[in-house]
Structure formats: structure tokens, C-alpha cells
C-alpha positions in Angstrom: 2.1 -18.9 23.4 4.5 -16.3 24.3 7.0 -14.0 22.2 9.5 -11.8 22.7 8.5 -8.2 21.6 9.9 -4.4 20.1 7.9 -1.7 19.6 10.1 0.5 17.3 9.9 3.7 15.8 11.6 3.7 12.4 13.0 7.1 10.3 13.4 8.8 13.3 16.5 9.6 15.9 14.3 9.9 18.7 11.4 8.0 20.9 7.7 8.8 19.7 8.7 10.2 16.1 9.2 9.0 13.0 6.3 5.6 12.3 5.9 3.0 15.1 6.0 -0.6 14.2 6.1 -3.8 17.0 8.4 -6.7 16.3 7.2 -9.8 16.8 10.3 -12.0 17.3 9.9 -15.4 16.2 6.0 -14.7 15.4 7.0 -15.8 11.2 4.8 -19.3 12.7 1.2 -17.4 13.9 -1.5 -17.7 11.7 -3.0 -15.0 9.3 -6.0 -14.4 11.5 -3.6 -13.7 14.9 -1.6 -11.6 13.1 -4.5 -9.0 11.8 -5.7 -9.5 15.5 -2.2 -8.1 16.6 -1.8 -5.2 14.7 -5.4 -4.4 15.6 -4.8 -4.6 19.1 -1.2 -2.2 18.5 -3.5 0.7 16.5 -0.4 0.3 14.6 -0.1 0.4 10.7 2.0 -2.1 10.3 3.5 -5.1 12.6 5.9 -7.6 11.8 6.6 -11.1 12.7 10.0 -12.8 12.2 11.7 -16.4 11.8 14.1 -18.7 10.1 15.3 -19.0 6.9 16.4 -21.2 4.3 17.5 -18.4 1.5 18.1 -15.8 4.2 19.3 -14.3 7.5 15.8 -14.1 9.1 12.1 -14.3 7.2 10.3 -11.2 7.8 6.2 -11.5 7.9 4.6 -7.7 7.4 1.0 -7.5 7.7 -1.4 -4.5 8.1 -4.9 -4.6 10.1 -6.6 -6.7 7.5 -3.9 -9.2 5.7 -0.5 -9.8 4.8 1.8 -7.5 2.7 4.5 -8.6 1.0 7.2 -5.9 2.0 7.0 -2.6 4.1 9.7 0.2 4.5 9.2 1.8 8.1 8.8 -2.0 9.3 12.1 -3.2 7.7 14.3 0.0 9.8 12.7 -1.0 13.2 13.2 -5.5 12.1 16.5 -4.8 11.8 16.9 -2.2 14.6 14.9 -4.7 17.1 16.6 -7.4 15.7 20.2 -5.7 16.6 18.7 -4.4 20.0 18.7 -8.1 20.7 22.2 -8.8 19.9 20.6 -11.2 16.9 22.3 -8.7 14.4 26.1 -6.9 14.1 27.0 -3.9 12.0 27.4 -5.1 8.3 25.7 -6.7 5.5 22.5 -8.8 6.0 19.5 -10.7 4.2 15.8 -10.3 5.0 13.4 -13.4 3.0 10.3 -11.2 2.5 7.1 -11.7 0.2 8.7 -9.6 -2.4 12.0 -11.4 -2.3 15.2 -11.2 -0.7 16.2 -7.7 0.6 19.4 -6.7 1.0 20.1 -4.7 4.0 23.6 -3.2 5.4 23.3 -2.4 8.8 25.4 0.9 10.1 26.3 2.2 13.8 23.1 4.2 14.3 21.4 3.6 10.8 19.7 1.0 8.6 19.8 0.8 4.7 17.9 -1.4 2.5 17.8 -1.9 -1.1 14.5 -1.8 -2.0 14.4 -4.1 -5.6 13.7 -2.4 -9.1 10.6 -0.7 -9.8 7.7 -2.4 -11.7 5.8 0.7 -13.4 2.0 -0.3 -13.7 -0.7 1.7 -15.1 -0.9 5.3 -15.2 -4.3 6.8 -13.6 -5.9 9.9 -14.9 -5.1 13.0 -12.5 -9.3 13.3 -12.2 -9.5 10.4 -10.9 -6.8 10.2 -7.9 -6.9 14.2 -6.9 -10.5 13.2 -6.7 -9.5 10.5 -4.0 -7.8 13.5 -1.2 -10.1 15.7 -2.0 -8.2 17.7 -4.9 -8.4 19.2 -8.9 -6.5 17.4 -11.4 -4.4 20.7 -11.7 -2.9 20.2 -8.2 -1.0 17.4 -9.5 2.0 17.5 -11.7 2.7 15.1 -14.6 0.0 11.9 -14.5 0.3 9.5 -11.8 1.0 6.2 -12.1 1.6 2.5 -9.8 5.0 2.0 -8.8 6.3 -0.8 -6.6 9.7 -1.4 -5.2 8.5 -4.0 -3.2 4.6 -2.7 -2.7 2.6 -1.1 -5.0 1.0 2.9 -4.6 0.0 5.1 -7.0 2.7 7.8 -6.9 1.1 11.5 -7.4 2.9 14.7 -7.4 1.1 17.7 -6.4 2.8 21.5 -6.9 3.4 22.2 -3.5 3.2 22.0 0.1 -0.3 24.0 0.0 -1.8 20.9 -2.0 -0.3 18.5 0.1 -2.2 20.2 3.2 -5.5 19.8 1.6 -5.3 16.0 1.3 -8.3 14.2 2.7 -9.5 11.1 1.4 -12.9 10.5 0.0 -14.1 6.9 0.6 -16.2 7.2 -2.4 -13.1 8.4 -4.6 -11.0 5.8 -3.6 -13.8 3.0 -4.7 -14.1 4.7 -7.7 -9.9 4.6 -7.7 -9.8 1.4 -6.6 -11.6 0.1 -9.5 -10.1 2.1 -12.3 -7.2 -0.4 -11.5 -8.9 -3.3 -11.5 -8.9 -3.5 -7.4 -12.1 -5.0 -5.3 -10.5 -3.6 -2.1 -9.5 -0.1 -1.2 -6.9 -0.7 0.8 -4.3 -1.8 -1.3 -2.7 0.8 -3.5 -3.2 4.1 -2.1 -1.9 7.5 -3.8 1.1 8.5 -2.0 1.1 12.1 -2.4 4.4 13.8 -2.8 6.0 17.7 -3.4 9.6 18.4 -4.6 9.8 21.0 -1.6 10.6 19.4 2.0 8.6 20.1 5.2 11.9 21.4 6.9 15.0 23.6 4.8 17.0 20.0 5.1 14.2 18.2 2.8 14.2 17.7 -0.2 10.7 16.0 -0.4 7.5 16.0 1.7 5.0 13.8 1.6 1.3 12.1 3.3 -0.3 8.6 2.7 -3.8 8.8 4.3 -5.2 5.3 4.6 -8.6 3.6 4.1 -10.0 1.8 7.6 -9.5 -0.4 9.0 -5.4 0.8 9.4 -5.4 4.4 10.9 -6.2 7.5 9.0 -2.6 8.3 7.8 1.0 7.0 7.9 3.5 8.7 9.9 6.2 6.8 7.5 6.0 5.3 4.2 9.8 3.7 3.6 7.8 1.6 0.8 6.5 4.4 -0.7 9.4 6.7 -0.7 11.1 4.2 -2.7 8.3 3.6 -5.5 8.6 7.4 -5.3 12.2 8.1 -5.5 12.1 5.7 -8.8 9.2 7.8 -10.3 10.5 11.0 -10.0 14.2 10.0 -10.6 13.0 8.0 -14.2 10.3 11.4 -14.9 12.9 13.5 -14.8 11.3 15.3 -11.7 14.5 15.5 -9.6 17.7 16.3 -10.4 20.1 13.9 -8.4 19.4 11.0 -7.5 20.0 11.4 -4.1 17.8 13.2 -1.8 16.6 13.5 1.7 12.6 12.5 1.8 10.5 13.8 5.0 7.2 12.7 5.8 4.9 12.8 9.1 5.5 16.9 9.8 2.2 17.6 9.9 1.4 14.8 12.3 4.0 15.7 15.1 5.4 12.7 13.8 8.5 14.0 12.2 10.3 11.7 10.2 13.4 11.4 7.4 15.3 9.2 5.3 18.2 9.4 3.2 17.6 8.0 -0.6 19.3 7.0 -3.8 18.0 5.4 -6.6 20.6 3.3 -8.3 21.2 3.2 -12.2 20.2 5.6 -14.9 16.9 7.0 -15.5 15.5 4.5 -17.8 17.3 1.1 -16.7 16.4 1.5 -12.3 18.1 -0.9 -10.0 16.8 -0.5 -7.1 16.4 2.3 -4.6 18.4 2.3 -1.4 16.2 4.0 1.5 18.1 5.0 4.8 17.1 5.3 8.5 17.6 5.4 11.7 15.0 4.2 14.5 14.5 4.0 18.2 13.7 1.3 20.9 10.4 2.3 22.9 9.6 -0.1 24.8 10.5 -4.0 24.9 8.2 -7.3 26.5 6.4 -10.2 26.0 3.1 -11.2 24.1 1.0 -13.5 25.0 -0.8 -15.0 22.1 -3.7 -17.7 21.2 -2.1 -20.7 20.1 -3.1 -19.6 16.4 0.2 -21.1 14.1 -0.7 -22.5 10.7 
């Protein structure tokens, strides 16, 4: 079977920054097990596969090297960006079906913006626990952490500066332990996002990491998911002032990448967080896959 293909790299105004994420068009029909295979084969984090919808524009699959995910950030910027590359999309509103609903998306001249949907706040994690997971002391982190998801759940964790956040490095053994303490068998579904209230560059307003258990790469360039369970966080702590902010991630990685956020309504009734982007076409083709559909 053969697909039409975009490898994009999303949060970024140029080629080979920002996070990297192929675009599967019309892939929404391959099965789980070809789909893992893919974004093996990529060394990507994240791949996506679209199709039709019923309720929506387009139906957007995201999956990671070992299953499906309901909803991802970077991969939603470089759909929509592929999807416009094609001439499938115009500048204006539009409707992605995803496993964690409908996402609303406005699409700009040379950005992307999606409304992420309103945060579920899940349990809060002692700060031994997670700073033990990169490697940390529970006085590196600010406030207690706690699972957020605006779409896809990660255990948001502030540290008190950039120092911390250089230190990150994940212990396997920590995140078990981690993974446990919130009732998880696997270790590779809600990660501590780590996050400081300085950015990498003087036009940030946040920086932040997401290393990653195997079998997806060690670390995200990326995390438009994340940034968004973030923003809500910090914006219903009262950790940041506005809330409206510029978030950068992947510095440290030569990977430099940025988006523009706003969470919408007051601190203690969120709804939603609009996360912005822009993202570049590097390279387009087709590929050729087993004959693998449900």
C-alpha cells in the first residue's frame, strides 16, 4: 500500500529545528501494529496518520513507538501544516477528530493555533518522588507536582531555574517507582515535564525538557501537549502572572523551538489553552507499507 507523506518540523520557522513529526496522509486505515512499526522506522517521537471524518474536517491518528495516544501538540502544528502544504487546507478555522475529542484549530498565513480542551487535574505526586525520576532533590522543584492533561496527561514539575533543568536525567528505576505511585504498569505514559519560569533565550518566557523512557528517543525536542497541561498549571497556581506567554523548549538540543500561549478563562474555572506555532516542510514522498489496515 502506498501513502502520500510530510516530514514536518513543528514550533519552529526553520528546517531541522523545532520537533520533527511525518504525516501519514490518509494512513487513519493502517493497523496499530504498522503504525508503531512506522514511527520506529522514522526514530521519530511521534507520527501521525490521517483520514475522514464524520464529526470533523480530517481524523487525526497520533501514535508513539509503542501504541496509540490520544492527542499530541508538535504533531497537530506539522498535520495541519502538511495538510495545507497539500492544498487540503486554506487560512481559517478548522476541526481535527482526535482520541481526546474534537480540536479546534484556526489556521494563520505562516502559523497554526489550536485549542487544546480544559485541563483535568489528576493527582499530585510528592516532589521525592519525581525529582528522584531526572536525577534531582525535592528542593529543586517548586510547589508539588501534579498530572495535568489538556488532551495528554504528564506530571507537570517546576524546578527553580535553568541550572536544575540542566541536570535532568532520568533514572529508569525512578520512573518505575513513579510510574507506580500513580497507579501506571508502564513507564512511558505520563512523564514529568520539567519546566522553569525563566526562558532559554531573553524572548522566553518558559524553558523546559521532557526526557523519555525507550523505546521513543531520549528526549523531546517539542512538547505542544505538554506546554499546554503546563500553561494551565502554572496559570491556575498562581505561578505566572499573565496568562499569555512565550514557552521555549529544545535549546539545549540544537533543536530550538517556541510557541506562543494563552490559557483562556480565570484561574480557577480553565477553558482551554490555545498553543501557537509555526512549522516547516522538510521533505515530502511516498511510503510504501504492508497491507496492515484493521
Amino acid at each position: 500500500m502506498t501513502f502520500e507523506f510530510d516530514w514536518v518540523d513543528a514550533f519552529t520557522d526553520q528546517v531541522f529545528g523545532g520537533n520533527g513529526c511525518a504525516v501519514v496522509h490518509g494512513g487513519a486505515v493502517l493497523s496499530d501494529g504498522v503504525c508503531t512499526a512506522y514511527v520506529q522506522e522514522t526514530s521519530l517521537v511521534e507520527c501521525t496518520f490521517t483520514g475522514p471524518s464524520e464529526v470533523a474536517d480530517f481524523h487525526v491518528k497520533y501514535y508513539i513507538a509503542s501504541r496509540e495516544i490520544p492527542f499530541a501538540g508538535h504533531p497537530t502544528i506539522a498535520t495541519v501544516v502538511a495538510l495545507r502544504h497539500r492544498g487540503l487546507v486554506d487560512v481559517g478555522p478548522l476541526t481535527l477528530e482526535t482520541g481526546a475529542g474534537i480540536v479546534a484549530v484556526d489556521v494563520g498565513e505562516d502559523s497554526v493555533t489550536m485549542t487544546q480542551v480544559a485541563p483535568q487535574f489528576g493527582p499530585e505526586v510528592p516532589a521525592e518522588i519525581v525529582a528522584a525520576v531526572g536525577g534531582l532533590s525535592a528542593s529543586d522543584i517548586i510547589g508539588t507536582p501534579q498530572v495535568v492533561s489538556t488532551g495528554l496527561a504528564f506530571c507537570i514539575t517546576v524546578l527553580r531555574d535553568k541550572a536544575a533543568l540542566a541536570r535532568v536525567q532520568l533514572d529508569l528505576d525512578a520512573m518505575t517507582r513513579f510510574a507506580a505511585s500513580i497507579g501506571q504498569d508502564s513507564i512511558d505514559m505520563t512523564e514529568p515535564f520539567w519546566i522553569t519560569r525563566e526562558g532559554a533565550t531573553a524572548a522566553g518566557d518558559t524553558f523546559a525538557r521532557l526526557v523519555l523512557a525507550p523505546p521513543s528517543p531520549p528526549e523531546d525536542y517539542f512538547t505542544g501537549s505538554a506546554t499546554g497541561a503546563a500553561a494551565a498549571y502554572l496559570w491556575s497556581k498562581g505561578l505566572i502572572d499573565s496568562p499569555r506567554f512565550i514557552a521555549e523548549q529544545g535549546h539545549g538540543l540544537g533543536r530550538p523551538g517556541q510557541a506562543q500561549v494563552e490559557v483562556l478563562g480565570p484561574r480557577d474555572a480553565i477553558t482551554g489553552v490555545r498553543v501557537a506555532g509555526q512549522g516547516r516542510v522538510v521533505m515530502s514522498g511516498d511510503v510504501f507499507m504492508p497491507d496492515g489496515t484493521r
